[in-house]
C-alpha positions in Angstrom: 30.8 30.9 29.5 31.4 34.1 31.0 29.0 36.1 33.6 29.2 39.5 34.9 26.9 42.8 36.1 29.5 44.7 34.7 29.2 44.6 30.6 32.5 46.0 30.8 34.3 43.8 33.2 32.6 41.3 30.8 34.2 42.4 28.0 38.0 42.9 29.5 37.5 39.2 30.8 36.8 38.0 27.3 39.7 39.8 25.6 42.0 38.4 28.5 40.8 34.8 27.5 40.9 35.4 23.6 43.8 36.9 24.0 45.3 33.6 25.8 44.3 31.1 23.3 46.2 29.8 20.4 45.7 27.6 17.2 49.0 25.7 16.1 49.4 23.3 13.1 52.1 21.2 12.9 53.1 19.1 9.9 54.4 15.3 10.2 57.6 14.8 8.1 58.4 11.3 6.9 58.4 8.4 8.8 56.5 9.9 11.7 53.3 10.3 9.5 53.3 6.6 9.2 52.6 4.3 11.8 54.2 2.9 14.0 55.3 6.6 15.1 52.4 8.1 14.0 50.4 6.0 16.6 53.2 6.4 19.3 52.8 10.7 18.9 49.0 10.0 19.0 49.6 8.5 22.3 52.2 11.3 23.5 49.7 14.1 22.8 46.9 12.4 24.2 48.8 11.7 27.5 49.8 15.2 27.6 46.4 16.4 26.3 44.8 14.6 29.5 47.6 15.7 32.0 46.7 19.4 30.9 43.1 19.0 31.1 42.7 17.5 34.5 41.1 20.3 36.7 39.5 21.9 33.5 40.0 21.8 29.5 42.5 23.8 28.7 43.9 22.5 25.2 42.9 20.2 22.8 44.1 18.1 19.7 43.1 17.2 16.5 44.9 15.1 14.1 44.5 15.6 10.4 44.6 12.4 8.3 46.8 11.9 5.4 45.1 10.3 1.4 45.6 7.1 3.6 43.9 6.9 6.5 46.5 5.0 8.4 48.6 7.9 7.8 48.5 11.4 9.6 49.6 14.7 7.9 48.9 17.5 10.6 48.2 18.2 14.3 46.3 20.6 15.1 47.0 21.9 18.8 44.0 24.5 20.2 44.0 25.9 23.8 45.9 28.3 25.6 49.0 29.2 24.5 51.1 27.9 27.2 49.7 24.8 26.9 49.7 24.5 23.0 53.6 25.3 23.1 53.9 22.3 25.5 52.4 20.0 23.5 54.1 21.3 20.7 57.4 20.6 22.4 56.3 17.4 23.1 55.5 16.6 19.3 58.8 17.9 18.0 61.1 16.3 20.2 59.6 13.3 19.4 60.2 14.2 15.7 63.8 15.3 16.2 64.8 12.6 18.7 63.1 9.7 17.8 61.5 9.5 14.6 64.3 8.2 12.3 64.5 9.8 9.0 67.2 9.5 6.2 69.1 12.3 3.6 71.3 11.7 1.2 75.0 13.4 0.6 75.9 13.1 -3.3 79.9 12.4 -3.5 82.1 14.1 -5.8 83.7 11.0 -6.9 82.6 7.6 -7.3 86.1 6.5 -6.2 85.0 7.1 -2.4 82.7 5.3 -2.2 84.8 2.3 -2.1 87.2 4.7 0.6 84.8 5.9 2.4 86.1 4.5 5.5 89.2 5.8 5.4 87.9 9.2 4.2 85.7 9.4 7.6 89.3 8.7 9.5 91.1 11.4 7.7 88.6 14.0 8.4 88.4 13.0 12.1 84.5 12.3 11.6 83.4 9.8 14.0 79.9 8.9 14.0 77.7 6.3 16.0 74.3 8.4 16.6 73.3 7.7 12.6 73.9 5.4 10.0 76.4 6.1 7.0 75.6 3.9 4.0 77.9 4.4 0.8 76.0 3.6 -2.4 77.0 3.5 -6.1 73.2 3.4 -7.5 71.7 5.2 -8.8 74.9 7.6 -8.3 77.8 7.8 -6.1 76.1 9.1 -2.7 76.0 8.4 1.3 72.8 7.6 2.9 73.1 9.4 6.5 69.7 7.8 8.2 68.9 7.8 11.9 67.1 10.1 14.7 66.6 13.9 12.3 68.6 16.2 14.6 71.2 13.7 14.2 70.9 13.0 10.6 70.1 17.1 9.5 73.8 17.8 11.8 75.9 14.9 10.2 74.3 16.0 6.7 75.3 19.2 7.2 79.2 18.7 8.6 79.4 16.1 5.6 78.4 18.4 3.0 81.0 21.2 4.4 83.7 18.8 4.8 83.4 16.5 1.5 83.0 20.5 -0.3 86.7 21.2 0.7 88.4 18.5 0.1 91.1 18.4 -2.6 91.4 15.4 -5.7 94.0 14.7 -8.2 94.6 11.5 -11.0 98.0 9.9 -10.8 98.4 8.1 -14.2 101.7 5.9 -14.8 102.7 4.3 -17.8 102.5 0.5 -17.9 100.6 -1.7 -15.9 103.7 -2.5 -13.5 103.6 0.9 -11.5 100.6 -0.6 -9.7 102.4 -4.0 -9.2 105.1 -2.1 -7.8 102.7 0.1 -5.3 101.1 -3.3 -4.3 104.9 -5.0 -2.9 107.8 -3.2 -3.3 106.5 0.4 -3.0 104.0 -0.5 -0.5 106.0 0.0 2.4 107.0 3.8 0.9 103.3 4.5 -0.4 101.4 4.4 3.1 104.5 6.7 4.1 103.7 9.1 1.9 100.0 8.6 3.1 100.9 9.4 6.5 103.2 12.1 6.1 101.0 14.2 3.8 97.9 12.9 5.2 96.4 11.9 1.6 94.8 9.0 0.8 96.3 7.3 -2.2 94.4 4.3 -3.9 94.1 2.7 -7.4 91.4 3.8 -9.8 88.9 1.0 -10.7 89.4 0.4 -14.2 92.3 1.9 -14.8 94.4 -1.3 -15.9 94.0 -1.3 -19.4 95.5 -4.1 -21.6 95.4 -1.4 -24.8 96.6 1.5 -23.1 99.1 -0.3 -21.1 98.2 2.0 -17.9 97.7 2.3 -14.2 96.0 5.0 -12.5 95.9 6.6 -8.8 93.4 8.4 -7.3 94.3 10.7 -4.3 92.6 12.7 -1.9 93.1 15.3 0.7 92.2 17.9 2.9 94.9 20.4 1.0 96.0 20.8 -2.7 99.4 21.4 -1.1 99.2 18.3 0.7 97.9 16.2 -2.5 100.6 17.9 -4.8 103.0 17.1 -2.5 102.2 13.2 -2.5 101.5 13.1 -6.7 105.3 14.4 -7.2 106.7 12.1 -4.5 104.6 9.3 -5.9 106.4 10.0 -9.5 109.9 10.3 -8.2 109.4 7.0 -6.2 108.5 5.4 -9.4 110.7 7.0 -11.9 114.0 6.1 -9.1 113.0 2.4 -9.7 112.0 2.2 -13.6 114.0 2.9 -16.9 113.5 2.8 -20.1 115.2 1.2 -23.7 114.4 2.2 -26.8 115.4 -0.8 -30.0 115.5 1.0 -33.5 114.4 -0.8 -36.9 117.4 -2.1 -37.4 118.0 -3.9 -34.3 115.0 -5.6 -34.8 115.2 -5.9 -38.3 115.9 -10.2 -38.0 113.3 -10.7 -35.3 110.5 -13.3 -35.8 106.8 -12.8 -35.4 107.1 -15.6 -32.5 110.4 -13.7 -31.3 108.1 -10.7 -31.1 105.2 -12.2 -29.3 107.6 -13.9 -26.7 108.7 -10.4 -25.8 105.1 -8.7 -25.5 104.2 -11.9 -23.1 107.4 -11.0 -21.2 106.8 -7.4 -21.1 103.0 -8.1 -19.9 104.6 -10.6 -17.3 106.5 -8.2 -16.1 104.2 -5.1 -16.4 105.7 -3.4 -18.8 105.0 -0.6 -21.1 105.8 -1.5 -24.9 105.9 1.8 -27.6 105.7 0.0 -30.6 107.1 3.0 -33.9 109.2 4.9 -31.0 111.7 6.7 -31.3 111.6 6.2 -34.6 109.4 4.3 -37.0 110.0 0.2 -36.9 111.6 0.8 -33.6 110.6 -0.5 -29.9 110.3 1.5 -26.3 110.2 -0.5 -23.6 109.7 0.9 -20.2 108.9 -0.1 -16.7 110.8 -1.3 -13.7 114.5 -1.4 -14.0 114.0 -5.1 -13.1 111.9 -5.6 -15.9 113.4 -3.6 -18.6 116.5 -5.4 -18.4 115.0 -8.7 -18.5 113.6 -7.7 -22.2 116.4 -6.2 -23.1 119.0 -9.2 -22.3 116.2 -11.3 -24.3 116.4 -9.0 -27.3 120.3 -8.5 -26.8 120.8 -12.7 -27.2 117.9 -13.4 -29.8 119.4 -10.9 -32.2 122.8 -11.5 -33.1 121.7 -15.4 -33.0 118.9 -14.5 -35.6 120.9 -12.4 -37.4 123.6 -14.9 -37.8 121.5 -17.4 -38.6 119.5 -15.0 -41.2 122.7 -14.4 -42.9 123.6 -18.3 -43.1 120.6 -18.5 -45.1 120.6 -15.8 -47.3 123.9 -17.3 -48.1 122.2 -20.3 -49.0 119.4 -19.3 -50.7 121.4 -16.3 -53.4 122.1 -19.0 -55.3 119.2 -20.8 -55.6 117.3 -17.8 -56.1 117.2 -14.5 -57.8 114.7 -11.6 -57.2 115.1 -8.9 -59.4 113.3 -5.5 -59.7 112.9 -3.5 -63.3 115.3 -0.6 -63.3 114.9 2.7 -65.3 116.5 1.7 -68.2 114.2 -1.4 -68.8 117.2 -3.8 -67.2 116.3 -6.2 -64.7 118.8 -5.7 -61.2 119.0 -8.2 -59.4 118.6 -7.7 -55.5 120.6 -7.4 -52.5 120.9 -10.6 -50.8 118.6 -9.4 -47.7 116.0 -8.4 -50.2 116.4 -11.7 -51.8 115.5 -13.4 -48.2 112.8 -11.5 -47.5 111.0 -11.4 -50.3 111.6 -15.6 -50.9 110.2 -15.7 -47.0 107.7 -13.3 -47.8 108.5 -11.3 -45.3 108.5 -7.7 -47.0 105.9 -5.7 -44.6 108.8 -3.7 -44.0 110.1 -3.2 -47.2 112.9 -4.0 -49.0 116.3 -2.0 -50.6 117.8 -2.3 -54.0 121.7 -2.0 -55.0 121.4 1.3 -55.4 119.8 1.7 -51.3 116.4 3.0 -52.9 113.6 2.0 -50.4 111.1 0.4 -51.4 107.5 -1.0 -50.2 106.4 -4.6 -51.6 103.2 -5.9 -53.4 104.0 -9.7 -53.3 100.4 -10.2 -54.9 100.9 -8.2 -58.2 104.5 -8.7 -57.9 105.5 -4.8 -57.9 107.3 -2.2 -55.8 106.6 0.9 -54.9 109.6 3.4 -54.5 108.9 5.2 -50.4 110.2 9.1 -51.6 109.1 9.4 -55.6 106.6 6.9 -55.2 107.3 5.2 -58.9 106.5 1.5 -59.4 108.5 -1.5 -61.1 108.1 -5.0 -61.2 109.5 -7.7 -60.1 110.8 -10.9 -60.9 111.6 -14.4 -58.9 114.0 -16.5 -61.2 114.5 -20.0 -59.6 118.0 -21.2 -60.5 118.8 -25.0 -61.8 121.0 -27.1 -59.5 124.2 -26.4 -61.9 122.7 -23.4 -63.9 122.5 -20.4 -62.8 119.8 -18.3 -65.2 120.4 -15.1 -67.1 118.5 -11.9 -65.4 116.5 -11.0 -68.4 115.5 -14.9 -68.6 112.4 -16.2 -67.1 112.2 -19.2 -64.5 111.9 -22.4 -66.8 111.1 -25.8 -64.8 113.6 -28.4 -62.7 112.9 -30.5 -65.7 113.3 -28.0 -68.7 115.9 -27.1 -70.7 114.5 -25.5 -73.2 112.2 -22.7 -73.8 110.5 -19.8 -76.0 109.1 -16.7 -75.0 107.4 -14.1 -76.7 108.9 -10.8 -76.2 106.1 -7.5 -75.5 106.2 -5.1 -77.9 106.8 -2.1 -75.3 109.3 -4.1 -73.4 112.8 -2.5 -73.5 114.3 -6.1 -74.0 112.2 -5.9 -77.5 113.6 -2.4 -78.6 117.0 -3.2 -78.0 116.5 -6.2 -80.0 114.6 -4.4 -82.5 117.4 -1.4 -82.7 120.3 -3.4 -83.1 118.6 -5.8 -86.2 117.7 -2.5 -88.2 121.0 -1.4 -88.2 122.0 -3.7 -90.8 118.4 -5.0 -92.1 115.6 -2.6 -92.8 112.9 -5.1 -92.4 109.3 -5.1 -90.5 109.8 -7.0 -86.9 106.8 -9.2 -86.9 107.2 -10.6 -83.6 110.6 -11.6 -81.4 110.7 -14.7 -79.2 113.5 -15.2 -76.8 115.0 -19.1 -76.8 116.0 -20.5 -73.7 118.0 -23.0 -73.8 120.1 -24.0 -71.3 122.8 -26.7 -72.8 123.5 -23.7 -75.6 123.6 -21.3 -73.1 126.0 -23.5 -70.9 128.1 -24.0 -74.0 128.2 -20.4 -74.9 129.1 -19.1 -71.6 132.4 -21.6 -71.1 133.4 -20.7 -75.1 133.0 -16.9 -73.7 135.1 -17.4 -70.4 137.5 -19.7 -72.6 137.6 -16.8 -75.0 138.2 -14.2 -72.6 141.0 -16.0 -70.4 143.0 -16.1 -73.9 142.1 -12.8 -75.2 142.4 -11.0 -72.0 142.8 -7.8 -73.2 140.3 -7.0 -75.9 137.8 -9.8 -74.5 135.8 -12.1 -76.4 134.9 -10.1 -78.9 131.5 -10.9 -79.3 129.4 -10.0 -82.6 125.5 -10.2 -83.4 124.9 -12.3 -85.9 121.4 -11.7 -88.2 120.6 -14.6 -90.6 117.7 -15.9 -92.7 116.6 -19.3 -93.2 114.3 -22.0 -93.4 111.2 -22.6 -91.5 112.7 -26.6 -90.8 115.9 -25.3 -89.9 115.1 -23.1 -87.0 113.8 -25.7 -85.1 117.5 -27.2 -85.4 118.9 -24.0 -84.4 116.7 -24.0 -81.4 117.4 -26.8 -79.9 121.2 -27.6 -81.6 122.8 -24.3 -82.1 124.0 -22.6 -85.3 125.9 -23.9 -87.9 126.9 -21.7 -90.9 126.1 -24.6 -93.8 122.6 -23.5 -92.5 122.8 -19.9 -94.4 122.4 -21.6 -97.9 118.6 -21.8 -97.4 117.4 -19.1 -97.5 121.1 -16.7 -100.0 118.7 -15.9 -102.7 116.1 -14.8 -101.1 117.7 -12.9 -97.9 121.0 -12.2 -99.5 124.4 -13.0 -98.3 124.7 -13.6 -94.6 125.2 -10.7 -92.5 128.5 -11.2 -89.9 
C-alpha cells in the first residue's frame, strides 16, 4: 500500500513499483517435470524464494501442475524483476546442469554401430560428461543422455561430424578375400588404416554361400582418403590371387563326385567358382594364388586319369554296344565311340556328336535327338550285341537267348521303301505287309560265304543279287529258320511263274 499528500508523488511512486515488477513462466522439459527433480527445483526455488523475502516480500512462486499431479509443467515466478531473473537462473541451471535428459543422433549406416568406438577415436571425440549408447532398434541411432547442456553440445558436434564423413562398399569376389584380411593381409590392412586414416571392416552379411562374396565397408573423414584405401585394398588382393579358367573340353571326362570334390575344395579354400565361363561347359576359378593352384593341380591329375580310363572303356563297351541315330536318308549311323559311352552311362546332359561332328542334345526318355543349330530331330537306337555276333545296324536288339526273330516293317519307314522299290522292279504286285527275319545262325552263315566270296573275287566282290520268290505258306517257315533252298520254288511255278534270279 502506498500513502502520500501528494496525488502526484503518489502516482510517480506507483509507476516506479509497477514498473519494477515482472511475471515469468518457465516450462519444465523432461525429466525435471517428474519427481525426483521436480521436488528437488521445488526446494531450490523455495530456498531462494525465502532468502529474497527476508526483510519484505519481494517475489513469489507458483508451480503449475502437470495431468498428473505428481508432475509439474510450469513455474510461474512474480516479483521484482531482479529477483524474478534470480530465481530464474536458479531454475535453469538446474535444468541445464543437472537434470539429465537424453537425444538421439540417427546414423547413416547401420554398419557403425557395431564401429562406433573406433569412429569416436578417428574423429578425436572424447566424451565422459554424457553417455553414448549405440542402438540398432528400432533403427541404427546413438542415444547421447546425460546433464542437457552436455547432451544438446555433444548432439550437436555429433550431428556435424557424422554429416561429413565419407563411405564407400569394397566388394571382392569369393569368400577368401576376407579370410585373407583376417591372417595374411591383416598385418597390411590396419596399415592402410593408419596411413589413410579410414576405418576398414567387414559388412555383416556379406558372406554369401550363392554369390560367393565378401564385402568391406570403409569409412573416413575424406573421399580422397577413402579412395585412397579402396584402390590399395584391391591391389593388395589382386597381388596375391589369380585366376584359371577350364573349358568344356577339359572337363568333358569329369565325374559328378569329381565335381563336387572340387566345389568342397574351392569352398575350403575360399574360392570363387564361375561355373559356364569363359565359355559355355567351362570353369573359372579364382581366389588366392594359393588356392587356385591347389584346384587346378587337382583338376590337372583327375583328368588325364579319367580320361584314360574313359577311353579304356569305351574301348570295351563299342563292341558290346551300338547306339545309333537316324540319318537323312532313313539309314541308321552308328555313333562315335564317345557318344556310345555316354549315352550307355547316360550321361548326355551335355550332348553328344555324330560321325559327321553334328551336335546334338539327348532325350534318353523318348529316345530322340535334337540337332543344337537346325534344330531337326531323329531317333535313336541302342542295339546290344551277342557275345560272338555282332548285329546289323538296321536290326533291332533280339535277346542273349534268341536267335531268331521277326519284325514288322512301318509302312513310312525308309527300310520299307527300299524294300518295296527294289521288289517292283521285277514284280508289279500289291505289298501287303514286309517283315524283316532275324536270324542269327543265317546271318552268321551268310556273312562268312560273303567275306569267303570276296577274298576270291577280290576285284568285282561278291556279287550279290536279290532274289524274289513265291511259295508255300509251310515252307516259309523252313526258310525262316533253315535258309533257302531252290527245290523250294516248285510250290508255288504255276501260280507265281518261274523264279525270278
Amino acid at each position: 500500500m502506498l500513502l502520500s499528500l501528494c496525488p502526484r508523488d503518489l502516482d510517480e511512486a506507483l509507476q516506479v513499483v509497477v514498473g519494477d515488477l515482472c511475471v515469468r513462466v518457465e516450462k519444465l522439459h523432461g525429466a525435471a517435470a517428474l519427481p525426483p527433480d521436480v521436488d528437488k527445483i521445488k526446494e531450490l526455488l523455495i530456498k531462494a524464494k525465502t532468502d529474497a523475502n527476508r526483510d519484505e516480500v519481494r517475489v513469489d512462486v507458483i508451480f503449475i501442475p502437470g495431468q498428473n499431479t505428481a508432475t509439474v509443467t510450469k513455474v510461474r515466478l512474480v516479483g521484482y524483476t531482479e529477483h524474478v531473473n534470480k530465481l530464474t537462473a536458479v531454475l535453469l541451471d538446474y535444468q541445464l546442469n543437472q537434470v539429465l535428459t537424453e537425444q538421439v543422433v540417427n546414423l547413416p549406416h547401420p554398419e557403425l554401430v557395431t564401429y562406433f568406438d573406433k569412429i569416436l577415436e578417428m574423429i578425436g571425440m572424447k566424451q565422459t560428461k554424457v553417455t553414448l549408447k549405440p542402438l540398432l532398434y528400432p533403427h541404427s541411432c546413438v542415444a547421447v543422455s546425460g546433464p542437457r547442456c552436455h547432451v544438446v553440445e555433444v548432439h550437436q558436434r555429433l550431428m556435424s561430424v557424422l554429416g561429413s564423413l565419407t563411405f564407400d562398399h569394397l566388394v571382392f569376389n569369393g569368400p577368401g578375400a576376407q579370410r585373407f584380411f583376417e591372417v595374411d593381409g591383416k598385418e597390411r590392412k590396419e596399415q592402410i588404416e593408419s596411413s589413410c586414416k579410414v576405418l576398414i571392416r567387414e559388412r555383416h552379411g556379406s558372406r554369401s554361400h550363392t554369390l560367393q562374396q565378401s564385402a568391406f565397408f570403409l569409412v573416413g573423414l575424406l573421399r580422397k582418403n577413402v579412395d585412397d584405401a579402396t584402390t590399395q585394398m584391391k591391389n593388395l588382393y589382386q597381388n596375391n590371387s589369380s585366376t584359371k579358367t577350364f573349358t568344356k573340353e577339359d572337363l568333358a571326362d569329369l565325374t559328378q563326385d569329381d565335381m563336387k570334390e572340387v566345389k568342397l575344395l574351392a569352398e575350403i579354400e575360399g574360392l570363387y567358382l564361375q561355373e559356364g565361363q569363359p565359355s559355355p561347359g567351362g570353369l573359372m576359378v579364382s581366389g588366392l594364388k594359393v588356392g587356385v593352384n591347389q584346384v587346378a593341380l587337382k583338376l590337372q591329375t583327375t583328368i588325364p586319369l579319367r580320361r584314360l580310363l574313359r577311353i579304356k572303356e569305351e574301348d570295351g563297351l563299342y563292341p558290346r554296344v551300338s547306339w545309333c541315330i537316324l540319318g537323312l536318308n532313313g539309314c541308321w549311323e552308328r555313333l562315335p565311340k564317345t557318344a556310345n559311352y555316354r549315352l550307355e552311362k547316360c550321361d548326355a546332359t551335355k550332348g553328344i556328336v555324330d560321325t559327321q561332328g553334328v551336335a546334338w542334345s539327348v532325350n534318353l526318355q523318348r529316345m530322340e535327338a535334337t540337332e543344337h543349330i537346325v534344330g531337326g530331330t531323329a531317333k535313336l537306337k541302342r542295339l546290344e550285341n551277342l557275345q560272338d555276333f555282332t548285329l546289323p545296324l538296321y536290326w533291332d536288339s533280339m535277346g542273349e537267348n534268341e536267335y531268331f526273330q521277326e519284325f514288322l516293317l512301318e509302312p513310312s519307314s525308309a527300310e520299307y521303301h527300299t524294300v518295296q522299290k527294289a521288289f517292283n522292279k521285277t514284280a508289279q504286285k500289291m505289298v501287303v505287309k514286309i517283315v524283316r527275319l532275324q536270324n542269327t545262325h543265317l546271318r552268321r552263315v551268310y556273312e562268312m560265304q560273303k567275306k569267303n566270296i570276296s577274298e576270291k573275287n577280290q576285284q568285282d566282290g561278291a556279287g550279290e543279287k536279290l532274289l524274289y520268290h513265291g511259295t508255300s505258306q509251310e515252307t516259309c517257315t523252313a526258310i525262316k529258320t533253315k535258309g533257302f533252298n531252290r527245290s523250294f520254288s516248285g510250290k508255288m511255278h504255276l501260280v507265281m511263274g518261274p523264279t525270278l534270279l
